[in-house]
C-alpha positions in Angstrom: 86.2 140.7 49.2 87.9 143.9 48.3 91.5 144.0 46.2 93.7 146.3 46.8 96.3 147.5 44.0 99.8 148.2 45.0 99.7 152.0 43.7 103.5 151.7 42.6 102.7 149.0 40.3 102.8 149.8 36.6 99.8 149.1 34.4 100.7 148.6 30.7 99.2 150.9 27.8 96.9 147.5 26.5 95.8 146.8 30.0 94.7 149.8 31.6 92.3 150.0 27.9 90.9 146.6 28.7 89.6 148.2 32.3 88.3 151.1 31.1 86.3 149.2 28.1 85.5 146.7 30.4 83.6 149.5 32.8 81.6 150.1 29.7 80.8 147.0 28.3 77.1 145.9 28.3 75.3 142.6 28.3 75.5 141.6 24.6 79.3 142.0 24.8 79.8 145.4 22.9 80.7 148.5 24.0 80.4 151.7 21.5 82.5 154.9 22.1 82.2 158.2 20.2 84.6 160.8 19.9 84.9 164.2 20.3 81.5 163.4 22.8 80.1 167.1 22.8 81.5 170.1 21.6 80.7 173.5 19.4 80.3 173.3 15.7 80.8 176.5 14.5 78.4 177.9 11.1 80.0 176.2 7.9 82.1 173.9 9.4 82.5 170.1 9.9 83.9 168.2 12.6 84.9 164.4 12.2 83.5 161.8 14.6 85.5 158.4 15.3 83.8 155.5 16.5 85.6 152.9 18.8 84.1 149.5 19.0 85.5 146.8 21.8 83.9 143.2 21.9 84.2 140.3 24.2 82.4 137.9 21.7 81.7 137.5 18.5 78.5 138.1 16.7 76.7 140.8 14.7 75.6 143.3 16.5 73.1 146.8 16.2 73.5 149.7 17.9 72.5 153.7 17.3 74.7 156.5 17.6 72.4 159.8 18.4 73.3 163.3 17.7 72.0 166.3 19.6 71.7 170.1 18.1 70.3 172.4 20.4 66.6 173.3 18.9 67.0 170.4 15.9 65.6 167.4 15.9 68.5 164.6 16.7 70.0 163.0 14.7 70.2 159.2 14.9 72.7 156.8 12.4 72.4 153.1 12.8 75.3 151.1 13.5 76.0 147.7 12.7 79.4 145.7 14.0 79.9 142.1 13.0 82.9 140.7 15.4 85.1 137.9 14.0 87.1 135.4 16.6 87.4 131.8 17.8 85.2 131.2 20.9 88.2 129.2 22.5 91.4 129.8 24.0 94.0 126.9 24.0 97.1 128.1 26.5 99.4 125.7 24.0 99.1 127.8 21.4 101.8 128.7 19.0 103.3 131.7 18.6 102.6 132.5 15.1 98.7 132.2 15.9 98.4 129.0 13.8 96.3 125.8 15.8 98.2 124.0 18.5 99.7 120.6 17.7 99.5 118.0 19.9 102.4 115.3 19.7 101.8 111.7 20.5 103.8 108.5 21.1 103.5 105.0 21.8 105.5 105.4 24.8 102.7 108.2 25.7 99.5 107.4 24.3 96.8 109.5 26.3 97.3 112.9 26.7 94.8 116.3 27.4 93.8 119.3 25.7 93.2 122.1 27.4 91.1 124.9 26.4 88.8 127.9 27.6 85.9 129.7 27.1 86.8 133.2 26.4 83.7 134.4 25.2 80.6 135.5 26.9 78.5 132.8 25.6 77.8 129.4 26.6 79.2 126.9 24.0 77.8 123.6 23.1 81.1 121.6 21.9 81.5 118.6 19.2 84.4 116.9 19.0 85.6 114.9 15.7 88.7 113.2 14.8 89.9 113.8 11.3 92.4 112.2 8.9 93.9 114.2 6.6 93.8 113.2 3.1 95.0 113.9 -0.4 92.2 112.1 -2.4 89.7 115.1 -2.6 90.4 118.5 -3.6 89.0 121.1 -1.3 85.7 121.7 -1.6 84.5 118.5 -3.6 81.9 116.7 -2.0 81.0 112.7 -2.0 77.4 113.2 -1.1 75.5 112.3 -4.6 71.9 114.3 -4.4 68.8 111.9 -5.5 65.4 112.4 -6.0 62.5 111.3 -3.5 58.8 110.4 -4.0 58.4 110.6 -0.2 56.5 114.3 0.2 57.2 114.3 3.8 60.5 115.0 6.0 61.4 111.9 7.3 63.8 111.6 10.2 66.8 109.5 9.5 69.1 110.3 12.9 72.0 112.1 10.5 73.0 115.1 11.2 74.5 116.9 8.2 76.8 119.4 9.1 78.6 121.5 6.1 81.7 122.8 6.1 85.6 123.2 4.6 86.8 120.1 3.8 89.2 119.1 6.1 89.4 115.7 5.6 87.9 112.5 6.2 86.1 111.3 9.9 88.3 108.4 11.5 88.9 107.6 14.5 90.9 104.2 13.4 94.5 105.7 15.2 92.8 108.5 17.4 89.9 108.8 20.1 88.7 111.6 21.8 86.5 112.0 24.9 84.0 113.7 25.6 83.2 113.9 22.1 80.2 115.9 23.0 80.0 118.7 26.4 78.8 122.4 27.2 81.4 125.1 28.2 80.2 127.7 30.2 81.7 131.2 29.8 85.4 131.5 31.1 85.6 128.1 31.8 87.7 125.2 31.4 87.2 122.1 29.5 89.8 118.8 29.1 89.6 116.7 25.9 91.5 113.7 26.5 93.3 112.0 23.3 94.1 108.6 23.2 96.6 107.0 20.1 95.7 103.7 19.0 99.4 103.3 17.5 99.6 101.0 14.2 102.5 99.0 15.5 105.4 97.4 13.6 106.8 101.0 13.9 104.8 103.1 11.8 103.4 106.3 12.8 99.8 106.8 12.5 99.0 109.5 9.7 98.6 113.1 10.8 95.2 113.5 12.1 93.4 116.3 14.0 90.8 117.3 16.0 87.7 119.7 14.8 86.0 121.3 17.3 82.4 122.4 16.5 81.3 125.0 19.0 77.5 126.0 19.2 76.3 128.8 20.4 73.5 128.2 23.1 72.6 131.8 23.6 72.5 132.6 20.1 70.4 136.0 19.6 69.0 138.7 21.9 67.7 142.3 21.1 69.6 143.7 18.1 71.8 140.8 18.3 73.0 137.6 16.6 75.5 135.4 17.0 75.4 132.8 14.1 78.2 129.2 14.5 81.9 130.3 14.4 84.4 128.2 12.1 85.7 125.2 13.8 88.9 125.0 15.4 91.7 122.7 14.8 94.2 120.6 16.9 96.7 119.0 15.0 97.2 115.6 15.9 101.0 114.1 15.3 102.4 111.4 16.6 106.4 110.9 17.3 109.1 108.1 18.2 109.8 109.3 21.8 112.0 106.0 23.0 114.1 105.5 26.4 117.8 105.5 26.5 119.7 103.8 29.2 123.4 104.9 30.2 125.2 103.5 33.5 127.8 105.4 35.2 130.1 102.7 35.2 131.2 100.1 33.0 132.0 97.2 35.8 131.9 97.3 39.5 134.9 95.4 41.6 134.8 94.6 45.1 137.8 92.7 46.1 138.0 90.9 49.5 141.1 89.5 51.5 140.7 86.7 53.7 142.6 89.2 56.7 140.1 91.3 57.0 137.6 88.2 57.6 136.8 87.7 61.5 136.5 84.0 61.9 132.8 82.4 61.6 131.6 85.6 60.7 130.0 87.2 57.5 130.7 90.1 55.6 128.8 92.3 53.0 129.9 94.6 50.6 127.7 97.5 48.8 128.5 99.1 46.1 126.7 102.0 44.3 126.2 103.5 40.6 123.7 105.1 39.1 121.3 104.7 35.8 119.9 107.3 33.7 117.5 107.5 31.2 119.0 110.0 28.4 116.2 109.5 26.3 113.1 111.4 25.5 110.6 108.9 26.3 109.7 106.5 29.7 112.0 103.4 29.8 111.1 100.4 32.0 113.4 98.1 32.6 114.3 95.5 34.5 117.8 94.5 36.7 119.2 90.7 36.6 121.8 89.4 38.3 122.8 85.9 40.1 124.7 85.0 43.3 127.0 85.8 45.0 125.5 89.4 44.2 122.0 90.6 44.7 120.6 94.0 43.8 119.1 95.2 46.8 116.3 97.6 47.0 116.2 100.3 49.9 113.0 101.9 51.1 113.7 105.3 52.4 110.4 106.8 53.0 110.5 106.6 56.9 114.6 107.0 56.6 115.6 109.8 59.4 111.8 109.6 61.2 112.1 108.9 64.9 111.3 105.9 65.5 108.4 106.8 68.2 109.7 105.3 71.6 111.2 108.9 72.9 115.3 107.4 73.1 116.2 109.7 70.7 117.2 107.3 67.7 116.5 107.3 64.1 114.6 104.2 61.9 117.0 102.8 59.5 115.8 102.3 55.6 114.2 98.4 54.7 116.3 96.7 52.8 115.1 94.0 50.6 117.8 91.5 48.5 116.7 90.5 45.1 118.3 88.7 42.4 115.1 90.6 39.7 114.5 94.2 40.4 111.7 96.2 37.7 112.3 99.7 37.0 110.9 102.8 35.6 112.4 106.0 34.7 111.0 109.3 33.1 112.6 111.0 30.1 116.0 113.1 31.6 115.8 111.1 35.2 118.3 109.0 36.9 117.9 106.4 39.9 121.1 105.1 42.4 121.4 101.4 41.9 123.2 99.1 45.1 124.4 96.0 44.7 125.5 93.5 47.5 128.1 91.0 47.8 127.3 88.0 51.0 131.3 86.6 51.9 131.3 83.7 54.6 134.2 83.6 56.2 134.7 79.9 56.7 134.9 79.6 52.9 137.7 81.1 52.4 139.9 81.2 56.3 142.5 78.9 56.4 142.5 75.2 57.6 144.2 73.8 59.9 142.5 70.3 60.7 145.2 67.3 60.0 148.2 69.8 59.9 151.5 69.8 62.1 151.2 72.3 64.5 154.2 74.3 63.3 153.3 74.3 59.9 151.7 77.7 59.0 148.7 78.0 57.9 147.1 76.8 54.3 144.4 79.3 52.9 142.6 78.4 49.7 143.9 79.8 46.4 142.9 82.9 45.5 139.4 83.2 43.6 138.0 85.7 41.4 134.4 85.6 39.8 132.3 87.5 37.4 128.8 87.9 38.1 126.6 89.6 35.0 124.3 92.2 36.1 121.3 92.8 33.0 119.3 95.2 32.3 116.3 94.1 29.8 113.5 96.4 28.2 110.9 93.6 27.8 112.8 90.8 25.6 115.2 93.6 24.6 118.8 93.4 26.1 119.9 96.7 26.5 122.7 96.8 28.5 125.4 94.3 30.7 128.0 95.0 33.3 130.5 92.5 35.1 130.4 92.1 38.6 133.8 91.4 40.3 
């Protein structure tokens, strides 16, 4: 497949250098440029040389630079380059360079780091969850050095890796999986996170996430690439809670008996809507008790033909509930509908036993107040009076 460039669009300054080093990089990942490449040297004079180095990965490399003088012998200076850089690219990282963070919550307990491979080399990844701590100064160690009459290695299954101190190894509030995987070049991988909160609401101490990455091609000819530093994820966790507001404060519906056909039986809808103002999920659930249910529409196959060729629409389901579970997402709102049921023969006039010039009696007039409740678990968080 061939990709053709629009010749009108503009290339910045940074990116048309990355093509043109790229068309000389070689396999190591270095790529050497020397300039003025040729020229005349006049008798007595000097010239100065400026070397460019560009690298994809980091490492310590060797290279020659030779010089040719017509009817000399050349001459040839030895380069060495040792390239500095992290191995991996998170997208989430901040602006001033510094490691991501990563911010957890109760409400959102698993969540994914992404990263990618942005060197040349194949990495062999460790992943270890550290707790911060204030006991130890940097660089003091707890490991007490004894003496051994054993002559021979022996092999005890610990691995001793040595670095900065960071902290201490816990994963007590703080799991991550895989903990071990391979990362080929410009590839992604996904750590996923998962908070063990303390409960009784306290935070879980700042943490983080060291990432170990081994080379697997680690030398080649007039190459090395010795272990990078470890990279850091900062690992803090936040109260992100659910806030419910309604957009009314009561809901009325008031019926006359005149309106009523005889024998018949009316219902009556009425509509508001909920909203989570908060910056975490919020499940709740709706309560109420008759004469009003909360009724729950499915509108899914709303407006689909309903498959028989006359040209008519399917209507939404409709299901009547007196307990209705919700969820919302941080910033999101849902339409809530309510329904009132009326018989008419409750409330028509009687006329059994009466003259028949005597107008007719209707009952007194009747007004009730129905609660409609909104709970977050054994948390009341919000009631409104149904007229």
């Amino acid at each position: 497949m061939t990709e053709e460039k629009n010749p009108n669009t503009k290339i910045g300054k940074k990116e048309r250098n990355a093509y043109r080093w790229a068309a000389m990089m070689r396999d190591p990942g270095l790529a050497l440029e020397v300039k003025p490449a040729s020229g005349v040297l006049a008798g007595q004079s000097q010239v100065e040389l400026t070397v460019r180095v560009y690298s994809d990965c980091w490492g310590l490399y060797r290279d020659q630079i030779m010089i040719q003088i017509e009817s000399l012998e050349p001459i040839i200076l030895d380069v060495w380059v040792e390239i500095l850089g992290a191995p991996l690219y998170f997208p989430a990282k901040r602006p001033d360079g510094d490691s991501p963070v990563l911010w957890m919550s109760a409400s959102d307990p698993t969540r994914k780091v992404r990263a990618r491979n942005a060197s040349r080399s194949r990495l062999y990844v460790h992943a270890y969850v550290i707790c911060e701590h204030a006991d130890s100064l940097p660089g003091e160690s707890d490991i007490e050095t004894k003496s051994t009459s054993f002559s021979e290695e022996m092999d005890t299954g610990i691995e001793l890796y040595l670095a900065e101190d960071y902290g201490v190894q816990d994963d007590q509030y703080y799991k991550v999986e895989p903990e071990v995987c391979t990362v080929d070049p410009n590839a992604f991988n996904s750590w996923t996170v998962t908070l063990m909160s303390p409960g009784h609401g306290e935070l879980a101490p700042n943490s983080m996430i060291l990432l170990r990455c081994l080379p697997l091609d680690t030398f080649g000819d007039s190459w090395y690439r010795p272990d990078p530093a470890p990279q850091l994820v900062y690992l803090k966790q936040t109260v992100r809670e659910g806030q419910l507001r309604l957009s009314c404060r009561e809901v009325i519906a008031k019926l006359s008996a005149l309106d009523l056909p005889f024998g018949d039986v009316l219902r009556i809808r009425k509509r508001f809507r909920i909203q989570n103002v908060g910056n975490g999920p919020l499940n709740v659930t709706a309560e109420t008790e008759a004469p009003w249910r909360i009724v729950q529409e499915d509108r899914q196959e709303h407006g689909l033909p309903c498959g028989t060729g006359c040209g008519c629409y399917q209507r939404a389901t409709r299901k009547r509930l007196d307990l209705l579970p919700l969820h919302l997402e941080p910033r999101s709102s849902l339409e809530m509908c309510v329904e009132v049921c009326c018989d008419a023969a409750e409330i028509w006039p009687t006329t059994a036993g009466a003259p028949p010039c005597q107008p007719p009696s209707y009952p007194p007039r009747r007004r009730t107040v129905t609660p409609l409740v909104f709970r977050d678990g054994d948390n009341l968080l919000a009631v409104r009076n149904i007229y």
